[in-house]
N, C-alpha and C positions, 0 to 999 in steps of 0.2 A: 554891315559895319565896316568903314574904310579903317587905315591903319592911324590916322589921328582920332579916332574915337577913343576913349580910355573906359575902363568902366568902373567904378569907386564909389565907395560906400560913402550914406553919410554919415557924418560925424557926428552930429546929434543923436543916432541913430547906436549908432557903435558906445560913446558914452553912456545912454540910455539902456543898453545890453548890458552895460560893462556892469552898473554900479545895482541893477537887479542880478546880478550874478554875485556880487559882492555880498547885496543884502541877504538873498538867497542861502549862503555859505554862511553868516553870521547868525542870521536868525532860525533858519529851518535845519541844515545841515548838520551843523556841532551838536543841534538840539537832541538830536536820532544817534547822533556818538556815544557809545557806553564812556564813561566818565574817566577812565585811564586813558582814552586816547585824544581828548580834549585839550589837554596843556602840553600834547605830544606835536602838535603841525600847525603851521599858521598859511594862509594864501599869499604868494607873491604876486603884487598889482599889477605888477608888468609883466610877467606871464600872461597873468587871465589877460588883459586886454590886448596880446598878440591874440590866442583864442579867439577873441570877440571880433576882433581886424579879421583874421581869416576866415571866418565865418562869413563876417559879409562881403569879403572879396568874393568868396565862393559861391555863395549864395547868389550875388549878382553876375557873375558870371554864367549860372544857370539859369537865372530868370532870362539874362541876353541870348544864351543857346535855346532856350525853349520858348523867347519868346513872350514870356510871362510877365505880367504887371506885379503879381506875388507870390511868396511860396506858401503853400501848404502847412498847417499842421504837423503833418510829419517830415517832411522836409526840413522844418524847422529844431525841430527834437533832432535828428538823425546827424542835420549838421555841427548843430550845440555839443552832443556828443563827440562826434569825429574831433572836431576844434578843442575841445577841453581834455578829450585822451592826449592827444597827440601834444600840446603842449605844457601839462601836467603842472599846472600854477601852485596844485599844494605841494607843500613842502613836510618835511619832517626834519624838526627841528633838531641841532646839533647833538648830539649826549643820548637819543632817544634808540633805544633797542627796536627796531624795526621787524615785527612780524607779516602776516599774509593779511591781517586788515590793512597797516600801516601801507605796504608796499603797492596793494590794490586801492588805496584811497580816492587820488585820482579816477581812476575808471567808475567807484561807486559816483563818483560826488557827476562827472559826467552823465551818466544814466540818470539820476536823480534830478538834474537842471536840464536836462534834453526832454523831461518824461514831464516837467513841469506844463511844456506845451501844448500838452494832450488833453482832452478829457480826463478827468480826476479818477474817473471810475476804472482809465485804462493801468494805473499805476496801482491801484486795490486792487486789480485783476492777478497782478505779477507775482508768479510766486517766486518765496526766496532760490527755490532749484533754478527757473530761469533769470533771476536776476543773477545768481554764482553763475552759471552755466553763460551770461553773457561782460558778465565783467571778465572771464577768463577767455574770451574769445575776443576781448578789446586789448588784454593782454598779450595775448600770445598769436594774434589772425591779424590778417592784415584786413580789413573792413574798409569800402569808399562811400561814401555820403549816399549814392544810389543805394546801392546794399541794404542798409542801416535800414532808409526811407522803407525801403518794401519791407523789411525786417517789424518795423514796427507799425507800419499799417495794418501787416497780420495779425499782428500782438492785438491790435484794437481791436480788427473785427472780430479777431476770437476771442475776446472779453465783452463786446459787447453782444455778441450774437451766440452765446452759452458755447464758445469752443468752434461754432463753428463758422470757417474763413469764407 
């Protein structure tokens, strides 16, 4: 790659992210909210669609270091995650007393739209110990898209192979 190469997502692509994240958030997300924290946080659109931008900046970035015509499955999860912690699009709306669901929402709603990528079975596999046990490591660890990726390829193979990686 000479230095006028650029490497850039599409846009189609990136909207098409953007607004299954959006529905994702509206339809499934709030749905799994115990009902006090429903009229507690709304998504800021321009958040999420930084998220979804860096996502595919990164994304393409790695397919051009490695070479790859596409990423993976978990690649795909791992970055969704990385991009939606890090830019943290829900919000908690003004007035609202903010406990350790509120404060970790972001990270759940991440895990949950990252894990969507996967095998269905890999997200029944999870239990609530390590779904806390990695939304507090999204919180408080510094985690990079490689990381994540190996993180949850094991998660698979030891849900789908009875535990063992």
């Amino acid at each position: 790659m000479n230095g006028k190469d650029t490497i850039k997502a599409n846009p189609e692509d990136v909207l098409k992210r953007f607004n299954l994240l959006m529905e994702l958030f509206r339809t499934k997300f709030l749905l799994k909210l115990a009902d006090k924290y429903k009229g507690s946080i709304y998504i800021n659109p321009e958040l999420l669609h930084c998220a979804v931008k860096a996502y595919y900046d990164d994304i393409e970035r790695y397919k051009a270091y490695a070479g790859s015509e596409h990423e993976d499955c978990h690649k795909e999860a791992a970055y969704t995650i990385k991009w939606i912690n890090r830019f943290r699009p829900i919000q908690i709306k003004e007035g609202v007393e903010a406990d350790s669901v509120l404060v970790t929402i972001n990270q759940s709603f991440a895990i949950y739209a990252g894990f969507v990528f996967l095998d269905p079975s890999v997200m029944a596999g999870v239990t609530k110990k390590f779904f806390d046990h990695l939304v507090y490591t999204l919180t408080y660890r510094p985690l990079t898209g490689k990381m994540l990726a190996t993180l949850i390829y094991s998660v698979e193979c030891a849900t789908k192979n009875n535990g063992e990686i």
